[in-house]
TORNU-486359 format. One line per field, with one value per residue: residue number from 1; chain; x, y, z of N, C-alpha, C in turn. Coordinates in pm, 1 decimal, decimal comma. Example, Ala and Ser with C-alpha at 12.3 -4.5 7.8 and 13.67 -1.06 7.14 Angstrom:
// residues 2
i (1 / 2)
ch (A / A)
neast (1319,0 / 1285,0)
nnorth (-569,0 / -225,0)
nup (780,0 / 708,0)
caeast (1230,0 / 1367,0)
canorth (-450,0 / -106,0)
caup (780,0 / 714,0)
ceast (1320,0 / 1290,0)
cnorth (-330,0 / 3,0)
cup (780,0 / 787,0)
END
This chain:
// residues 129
i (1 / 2 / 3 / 4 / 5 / 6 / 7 / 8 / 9 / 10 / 11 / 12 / 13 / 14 / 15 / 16 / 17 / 18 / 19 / 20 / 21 / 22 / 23 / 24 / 25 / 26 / 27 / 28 / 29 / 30 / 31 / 32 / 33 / 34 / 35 / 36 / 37 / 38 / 39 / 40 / 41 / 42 / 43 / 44 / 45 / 46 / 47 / 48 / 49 / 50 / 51 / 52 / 53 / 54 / 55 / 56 / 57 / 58 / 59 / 60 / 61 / 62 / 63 / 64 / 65 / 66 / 67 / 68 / 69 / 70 / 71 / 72 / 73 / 74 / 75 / 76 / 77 / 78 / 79 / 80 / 81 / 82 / 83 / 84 / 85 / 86 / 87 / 88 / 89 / 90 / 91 / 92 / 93 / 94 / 95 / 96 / 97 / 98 / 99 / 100 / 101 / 102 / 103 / 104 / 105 / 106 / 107 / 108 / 109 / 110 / 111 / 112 / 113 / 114 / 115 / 116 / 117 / 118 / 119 / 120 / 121 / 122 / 123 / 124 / 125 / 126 / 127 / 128 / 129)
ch (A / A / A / A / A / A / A / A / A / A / A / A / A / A / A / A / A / A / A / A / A / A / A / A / A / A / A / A / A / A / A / A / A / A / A / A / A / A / A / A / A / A / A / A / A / A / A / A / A / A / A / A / A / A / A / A / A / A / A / A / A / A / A / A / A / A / A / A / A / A / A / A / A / A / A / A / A / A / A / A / A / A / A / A / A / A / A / A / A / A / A / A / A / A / A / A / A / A / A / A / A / A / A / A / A / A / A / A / A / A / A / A / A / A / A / A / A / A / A / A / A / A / A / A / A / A / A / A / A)
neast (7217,7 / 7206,3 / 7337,7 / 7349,6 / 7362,9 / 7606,4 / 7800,9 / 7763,1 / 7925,5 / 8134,8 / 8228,3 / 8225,4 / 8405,4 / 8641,7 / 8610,8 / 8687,7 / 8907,3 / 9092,2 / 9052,2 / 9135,6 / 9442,9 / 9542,6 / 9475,5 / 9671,9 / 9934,9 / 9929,4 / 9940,8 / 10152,5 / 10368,6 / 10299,7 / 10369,2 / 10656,4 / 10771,9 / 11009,2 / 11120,6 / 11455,1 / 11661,7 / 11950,4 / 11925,1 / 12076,1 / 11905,8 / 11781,9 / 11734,2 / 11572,9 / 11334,7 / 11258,5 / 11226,9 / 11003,7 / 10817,7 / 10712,4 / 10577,6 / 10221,7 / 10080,7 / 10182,7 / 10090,8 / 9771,1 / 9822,8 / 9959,6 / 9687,4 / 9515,2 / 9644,5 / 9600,7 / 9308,7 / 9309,2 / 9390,5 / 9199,6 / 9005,7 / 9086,9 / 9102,5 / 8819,2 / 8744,7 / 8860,4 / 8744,2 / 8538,7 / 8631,3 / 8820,7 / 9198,2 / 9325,4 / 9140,1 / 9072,3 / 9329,9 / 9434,1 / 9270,4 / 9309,7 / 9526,3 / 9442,6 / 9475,8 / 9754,8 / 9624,7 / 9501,1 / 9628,2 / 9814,9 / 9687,0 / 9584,6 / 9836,8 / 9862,0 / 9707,6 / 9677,2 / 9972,9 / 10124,7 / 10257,2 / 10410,6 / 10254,0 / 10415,4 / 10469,2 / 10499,5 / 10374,6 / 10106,9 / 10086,7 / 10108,3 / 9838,6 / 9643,5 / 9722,8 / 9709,7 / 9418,2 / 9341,9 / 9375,6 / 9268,9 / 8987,1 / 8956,0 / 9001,2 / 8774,8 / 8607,0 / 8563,2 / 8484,8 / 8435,3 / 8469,0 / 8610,7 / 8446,5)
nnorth (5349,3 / 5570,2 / 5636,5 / 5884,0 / 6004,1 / 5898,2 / 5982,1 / 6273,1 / 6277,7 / 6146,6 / 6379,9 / 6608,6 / 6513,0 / 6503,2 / 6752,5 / 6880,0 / 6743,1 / 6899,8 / 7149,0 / 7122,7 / 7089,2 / 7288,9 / 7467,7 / 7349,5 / 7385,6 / 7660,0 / 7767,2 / 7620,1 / 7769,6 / 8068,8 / 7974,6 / 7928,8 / 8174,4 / 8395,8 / 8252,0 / 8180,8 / 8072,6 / 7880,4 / 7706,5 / 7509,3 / 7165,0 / 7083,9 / 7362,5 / 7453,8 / 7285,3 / 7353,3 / 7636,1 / 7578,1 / 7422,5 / 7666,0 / 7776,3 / 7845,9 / 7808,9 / 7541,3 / 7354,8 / 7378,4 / 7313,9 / 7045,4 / 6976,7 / 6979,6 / 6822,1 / 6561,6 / 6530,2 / 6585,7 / 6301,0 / 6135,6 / 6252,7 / 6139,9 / 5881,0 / 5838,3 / 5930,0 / 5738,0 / 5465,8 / 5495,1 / 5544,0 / 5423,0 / 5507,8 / 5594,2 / 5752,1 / 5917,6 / 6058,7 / 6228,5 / 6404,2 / 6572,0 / 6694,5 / 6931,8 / 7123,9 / 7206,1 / 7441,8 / 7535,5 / 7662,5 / 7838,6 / 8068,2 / 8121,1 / 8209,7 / 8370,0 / 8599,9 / 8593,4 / 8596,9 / 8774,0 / 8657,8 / 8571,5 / 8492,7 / 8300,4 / 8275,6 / 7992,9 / 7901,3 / 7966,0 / 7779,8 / 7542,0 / 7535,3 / 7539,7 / 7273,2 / 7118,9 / 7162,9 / 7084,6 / 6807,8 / 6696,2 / 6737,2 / 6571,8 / 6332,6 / 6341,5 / 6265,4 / 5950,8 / 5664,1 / 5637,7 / 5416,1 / 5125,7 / 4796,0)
nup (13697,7 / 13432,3 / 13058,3 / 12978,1 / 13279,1 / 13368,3 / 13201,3 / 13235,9 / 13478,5 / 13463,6 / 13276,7 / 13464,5 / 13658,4 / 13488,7 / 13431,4 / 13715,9 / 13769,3 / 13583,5 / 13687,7 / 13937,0 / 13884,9 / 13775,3 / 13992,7 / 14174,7 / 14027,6 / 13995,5 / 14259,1 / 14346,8 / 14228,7 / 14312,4 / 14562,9 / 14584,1 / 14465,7 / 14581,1 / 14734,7 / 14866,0 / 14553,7 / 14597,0 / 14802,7 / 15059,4 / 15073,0 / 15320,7 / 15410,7 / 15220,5 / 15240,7 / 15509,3 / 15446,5 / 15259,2 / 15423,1 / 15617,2 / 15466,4 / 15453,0 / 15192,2 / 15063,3 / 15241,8 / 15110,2 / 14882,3 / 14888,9 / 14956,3 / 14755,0 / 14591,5 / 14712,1 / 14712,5 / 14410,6 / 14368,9 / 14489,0 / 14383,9 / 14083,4 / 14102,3 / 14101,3 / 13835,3 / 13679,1 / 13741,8 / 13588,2 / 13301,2 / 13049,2 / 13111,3 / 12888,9 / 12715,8 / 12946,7 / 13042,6 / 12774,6 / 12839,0 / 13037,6 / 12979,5 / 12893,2 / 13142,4 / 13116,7 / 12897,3 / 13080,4 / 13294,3 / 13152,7 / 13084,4 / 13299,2 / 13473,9 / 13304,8 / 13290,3 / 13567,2 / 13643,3 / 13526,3 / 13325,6 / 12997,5 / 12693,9 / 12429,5 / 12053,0 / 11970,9 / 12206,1 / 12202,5 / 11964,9 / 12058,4 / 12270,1 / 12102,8 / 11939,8 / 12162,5 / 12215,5 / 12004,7 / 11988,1 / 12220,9 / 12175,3 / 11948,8 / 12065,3 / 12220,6 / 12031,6 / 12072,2 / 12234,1 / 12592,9 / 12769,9 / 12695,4 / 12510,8)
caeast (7262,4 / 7186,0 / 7462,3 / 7329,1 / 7391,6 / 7690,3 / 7848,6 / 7788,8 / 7934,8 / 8269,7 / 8233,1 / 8226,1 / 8547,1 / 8730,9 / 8632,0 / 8785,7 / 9049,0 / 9182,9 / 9058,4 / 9235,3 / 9581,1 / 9592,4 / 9507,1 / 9831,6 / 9991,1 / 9943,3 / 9964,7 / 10303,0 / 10412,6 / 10333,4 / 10429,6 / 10772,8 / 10817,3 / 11064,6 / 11246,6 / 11582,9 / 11735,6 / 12046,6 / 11892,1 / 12061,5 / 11801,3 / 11741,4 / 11688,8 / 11520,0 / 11218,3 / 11212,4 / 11122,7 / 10875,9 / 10708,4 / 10725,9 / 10449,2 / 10107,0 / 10025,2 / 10251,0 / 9973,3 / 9704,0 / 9910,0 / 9926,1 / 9513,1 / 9475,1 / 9732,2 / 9566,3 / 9190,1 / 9351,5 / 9442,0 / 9066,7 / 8900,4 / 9158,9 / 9044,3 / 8649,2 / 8732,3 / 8943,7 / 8630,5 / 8412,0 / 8655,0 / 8953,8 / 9302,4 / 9368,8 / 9023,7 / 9058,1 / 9467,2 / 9468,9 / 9136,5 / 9373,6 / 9620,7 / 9375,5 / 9541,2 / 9805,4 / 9590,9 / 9407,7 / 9759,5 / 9870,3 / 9594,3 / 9571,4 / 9963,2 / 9896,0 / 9607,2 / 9692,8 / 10140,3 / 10175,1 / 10343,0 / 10399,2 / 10275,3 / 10481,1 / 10389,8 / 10485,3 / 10308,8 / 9984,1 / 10019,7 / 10062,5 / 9773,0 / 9611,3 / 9739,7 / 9625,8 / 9278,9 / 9227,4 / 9382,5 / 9132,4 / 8875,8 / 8988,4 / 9017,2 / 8646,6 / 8502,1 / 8581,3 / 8424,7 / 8508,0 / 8504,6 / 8614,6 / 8351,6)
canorth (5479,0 / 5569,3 / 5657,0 / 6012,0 / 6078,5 / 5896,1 / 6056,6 / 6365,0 / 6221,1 / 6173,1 / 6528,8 / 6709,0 / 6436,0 / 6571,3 / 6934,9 / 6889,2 / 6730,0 / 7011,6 / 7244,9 / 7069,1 / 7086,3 / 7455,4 / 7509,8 / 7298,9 / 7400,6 / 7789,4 / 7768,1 / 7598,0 / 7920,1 / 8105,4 / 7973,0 / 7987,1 / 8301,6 / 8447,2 / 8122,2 / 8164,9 / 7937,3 / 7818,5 / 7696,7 / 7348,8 / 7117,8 / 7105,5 / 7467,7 / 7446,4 / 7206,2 / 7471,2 / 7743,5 / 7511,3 / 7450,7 / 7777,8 / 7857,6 / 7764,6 / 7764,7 / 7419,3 / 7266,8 / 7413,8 / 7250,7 / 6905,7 / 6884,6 / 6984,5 / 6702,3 / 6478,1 / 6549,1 / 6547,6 / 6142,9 / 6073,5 / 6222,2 / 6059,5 / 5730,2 / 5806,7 / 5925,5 / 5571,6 / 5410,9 / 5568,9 / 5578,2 / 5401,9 / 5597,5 / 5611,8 / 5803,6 / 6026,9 / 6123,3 / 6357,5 / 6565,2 / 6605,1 / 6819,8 / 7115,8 / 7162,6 / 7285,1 / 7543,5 / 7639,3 / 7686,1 / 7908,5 / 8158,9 / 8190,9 / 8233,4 / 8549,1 / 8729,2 / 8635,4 / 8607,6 / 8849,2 / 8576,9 / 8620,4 / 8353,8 / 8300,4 / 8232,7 / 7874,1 / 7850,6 / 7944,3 / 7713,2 / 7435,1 / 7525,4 / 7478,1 / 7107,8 / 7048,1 / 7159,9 / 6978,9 / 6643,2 / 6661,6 / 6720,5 / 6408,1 / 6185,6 / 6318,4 / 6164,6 / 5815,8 / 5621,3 / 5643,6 / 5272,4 / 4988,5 / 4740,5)
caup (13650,3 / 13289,1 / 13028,5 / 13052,1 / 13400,2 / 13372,2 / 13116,0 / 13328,3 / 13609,6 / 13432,1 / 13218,3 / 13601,1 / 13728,7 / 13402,4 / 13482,3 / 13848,9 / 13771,0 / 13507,9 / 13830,6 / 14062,2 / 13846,2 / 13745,9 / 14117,1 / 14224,9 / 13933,4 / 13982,7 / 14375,6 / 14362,7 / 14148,9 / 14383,0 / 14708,6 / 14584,6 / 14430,4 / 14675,2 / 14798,4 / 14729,8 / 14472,4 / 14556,1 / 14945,5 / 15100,9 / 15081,7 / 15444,8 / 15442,3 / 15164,8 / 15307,7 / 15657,3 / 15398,8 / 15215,0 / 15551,9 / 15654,2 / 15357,3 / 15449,9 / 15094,6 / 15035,8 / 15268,5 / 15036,4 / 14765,1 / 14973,1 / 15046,6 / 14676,3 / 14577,4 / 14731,5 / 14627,0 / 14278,6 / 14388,7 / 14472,9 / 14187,7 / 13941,1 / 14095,6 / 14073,7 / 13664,6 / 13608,5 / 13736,5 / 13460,3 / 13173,8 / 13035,5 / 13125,3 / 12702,9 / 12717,5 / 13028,6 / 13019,8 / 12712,1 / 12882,7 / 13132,0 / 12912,8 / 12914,6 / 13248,3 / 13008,2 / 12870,9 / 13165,0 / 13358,0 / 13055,1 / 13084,1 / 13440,5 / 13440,8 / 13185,6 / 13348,2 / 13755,7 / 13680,0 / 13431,9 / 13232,5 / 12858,0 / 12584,2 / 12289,3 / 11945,1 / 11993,9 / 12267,3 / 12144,4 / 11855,6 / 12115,1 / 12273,0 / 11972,3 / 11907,3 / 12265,8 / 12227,9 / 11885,7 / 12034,2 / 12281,6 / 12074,5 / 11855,4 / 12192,1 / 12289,2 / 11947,7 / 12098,7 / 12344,7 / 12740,8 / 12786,5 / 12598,6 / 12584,8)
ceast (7254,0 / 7304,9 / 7467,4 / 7415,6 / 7574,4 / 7813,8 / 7909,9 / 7867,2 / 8119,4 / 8279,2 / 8321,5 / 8358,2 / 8639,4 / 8784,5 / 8686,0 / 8851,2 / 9176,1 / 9183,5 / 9180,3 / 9395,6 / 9609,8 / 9587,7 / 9656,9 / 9934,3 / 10082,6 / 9956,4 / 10118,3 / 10394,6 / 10426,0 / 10353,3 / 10638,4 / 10876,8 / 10889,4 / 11131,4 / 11385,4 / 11630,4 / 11821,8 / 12067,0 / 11952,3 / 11911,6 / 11702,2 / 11653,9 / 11588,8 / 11346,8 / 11201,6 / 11149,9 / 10969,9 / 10792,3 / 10668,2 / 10574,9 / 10375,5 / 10056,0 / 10117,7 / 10103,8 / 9853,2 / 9723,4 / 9886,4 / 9755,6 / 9458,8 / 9509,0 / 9647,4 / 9393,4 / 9199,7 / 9344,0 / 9243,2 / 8955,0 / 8972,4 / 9087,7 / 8890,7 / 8666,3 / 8792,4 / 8852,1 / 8538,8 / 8480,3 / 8761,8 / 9050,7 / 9323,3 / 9214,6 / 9070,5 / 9190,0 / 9445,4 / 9354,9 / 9239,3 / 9514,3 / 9518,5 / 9440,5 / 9666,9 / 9787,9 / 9560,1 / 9542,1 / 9792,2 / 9796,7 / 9578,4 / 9697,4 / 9954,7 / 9848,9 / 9686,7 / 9866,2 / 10187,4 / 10246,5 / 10311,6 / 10352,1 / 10371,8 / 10440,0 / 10349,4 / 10376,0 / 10143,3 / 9952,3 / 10031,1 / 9963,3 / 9663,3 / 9621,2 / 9649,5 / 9453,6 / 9258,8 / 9242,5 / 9268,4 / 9028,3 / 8861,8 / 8977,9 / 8849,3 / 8552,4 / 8478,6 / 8462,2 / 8484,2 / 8558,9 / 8482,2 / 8548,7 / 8461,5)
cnorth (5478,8 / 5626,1 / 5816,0 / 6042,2 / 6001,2 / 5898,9 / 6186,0 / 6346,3 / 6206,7 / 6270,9 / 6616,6 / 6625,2 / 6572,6 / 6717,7 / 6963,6 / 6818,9 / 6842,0 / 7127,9 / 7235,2 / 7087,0 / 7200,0 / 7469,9 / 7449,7 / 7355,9 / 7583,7 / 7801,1 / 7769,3 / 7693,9 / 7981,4 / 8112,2 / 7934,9 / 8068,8 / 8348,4 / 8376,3 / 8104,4 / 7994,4 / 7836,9 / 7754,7 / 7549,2 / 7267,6 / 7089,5 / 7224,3 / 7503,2 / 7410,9 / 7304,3 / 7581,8 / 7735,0 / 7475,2 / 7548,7 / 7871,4 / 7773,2 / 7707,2 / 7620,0 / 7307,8 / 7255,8 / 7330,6 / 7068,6 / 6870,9 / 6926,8 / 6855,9 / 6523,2 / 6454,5 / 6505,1 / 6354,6 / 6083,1 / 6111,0 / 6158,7 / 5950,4 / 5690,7 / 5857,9 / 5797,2 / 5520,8 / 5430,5 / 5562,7 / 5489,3 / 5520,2 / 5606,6 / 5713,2 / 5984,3 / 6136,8 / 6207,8 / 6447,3 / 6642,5 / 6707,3 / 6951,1 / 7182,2 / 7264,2 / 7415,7 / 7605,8 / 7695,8 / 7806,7 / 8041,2 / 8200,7 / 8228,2 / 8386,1 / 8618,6 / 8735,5 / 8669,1 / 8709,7 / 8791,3 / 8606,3 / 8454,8 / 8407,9 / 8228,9 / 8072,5 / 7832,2 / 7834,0 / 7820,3 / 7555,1 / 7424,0 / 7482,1 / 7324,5 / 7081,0 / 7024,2 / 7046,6 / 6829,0 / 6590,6 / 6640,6 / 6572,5 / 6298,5 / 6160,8 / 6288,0 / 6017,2 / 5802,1 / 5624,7 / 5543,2 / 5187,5 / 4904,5 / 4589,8)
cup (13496,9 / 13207,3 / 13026,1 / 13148,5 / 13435,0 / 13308,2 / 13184,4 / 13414,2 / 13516,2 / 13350,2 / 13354,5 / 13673,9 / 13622,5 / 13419,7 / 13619,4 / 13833,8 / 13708,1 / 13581,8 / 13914,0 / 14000,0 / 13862,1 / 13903,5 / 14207,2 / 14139,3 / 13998,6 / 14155,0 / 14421,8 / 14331,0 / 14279,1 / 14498,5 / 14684,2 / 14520,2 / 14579,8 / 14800,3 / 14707,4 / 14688,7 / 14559,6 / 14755,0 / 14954,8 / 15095,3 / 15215,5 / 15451,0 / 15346,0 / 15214,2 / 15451,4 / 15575,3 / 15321,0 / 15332,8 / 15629,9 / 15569,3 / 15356,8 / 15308,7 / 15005,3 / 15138,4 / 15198,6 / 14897,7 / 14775,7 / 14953,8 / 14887,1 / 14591,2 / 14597,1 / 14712,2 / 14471,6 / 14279,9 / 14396,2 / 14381,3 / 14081,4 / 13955,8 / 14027,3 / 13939,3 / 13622,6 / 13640,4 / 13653,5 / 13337,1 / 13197,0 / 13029,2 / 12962,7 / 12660,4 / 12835,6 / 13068,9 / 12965,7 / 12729,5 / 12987,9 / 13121,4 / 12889,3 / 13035,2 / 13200,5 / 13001,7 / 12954,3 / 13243,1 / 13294,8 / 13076,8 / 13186,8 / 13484,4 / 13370,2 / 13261,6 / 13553,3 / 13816,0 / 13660,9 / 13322,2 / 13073,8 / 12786,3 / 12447,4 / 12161,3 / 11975,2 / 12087,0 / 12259,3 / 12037,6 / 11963,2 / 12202,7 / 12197,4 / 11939,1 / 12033,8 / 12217,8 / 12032,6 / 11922,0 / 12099,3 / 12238,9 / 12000,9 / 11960,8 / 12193,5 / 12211,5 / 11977,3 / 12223,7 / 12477,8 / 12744,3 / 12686,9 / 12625,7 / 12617,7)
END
């Protein structure tokens, strides 16, 4: 495999993994919008099984688990972690347009730090030789 294609090859992990979050992320939202709060925990877990989209949540969960592994095979974790805060941003944005959720100043400006950290991580190398 050349460093090309496997470069690519952890680019497209990175980009489904920050997929794979916002989709658990923003799923979890809303599969329990409209579970009341203050539920025993028993009753709690009957209304969480009760919403298919907690299984959706589960088989995303666990996808998330086998692409983490196949990006730790391609990169050191001190490398592939802070790509993994775009999840962050992408959460934030799909939150505004699909929740209605508000950003706040702050929050933009920590979008901001995010994306330049990243940036600063993705001048380095993947793997340590």
């Amino acid at each position: 495999m050349t460093i090309s294609s496997m470069r690519w090859r952890l680019v497209l992990g990175l980009a489904i993994a920050i997929l794979l979050d916002t989709g658990v992320q923003i799923l979890w939202k809303l599969g329990v919008i409209g579970v009341p709060e203050n539920l025993p925990p028993q009753q709690l877990l009957q209304a969480i099984l009760e919403r298919p989209v907690f299984l959706l949540v589960g088989a995303l969960m666990l996808a998330q688990l086998f692409n983490w592994l196949k990006v730790l095979s391609m990169a050191d974790l001190s490398f592939a972690k802070p790509f993994t805060s775009l999840s962050y941003v992408t959460v934030s944005i799909v939150s505004l347009f699909l929740l209605g959720e508000r950003l706040h100043v702050i929050q933009i400006i920590g979008i901001g730090v995010i994306i330049a950290g990243v940036w600063f991580v993705s001048r380095t190398e993947p793997v340590s030789s």
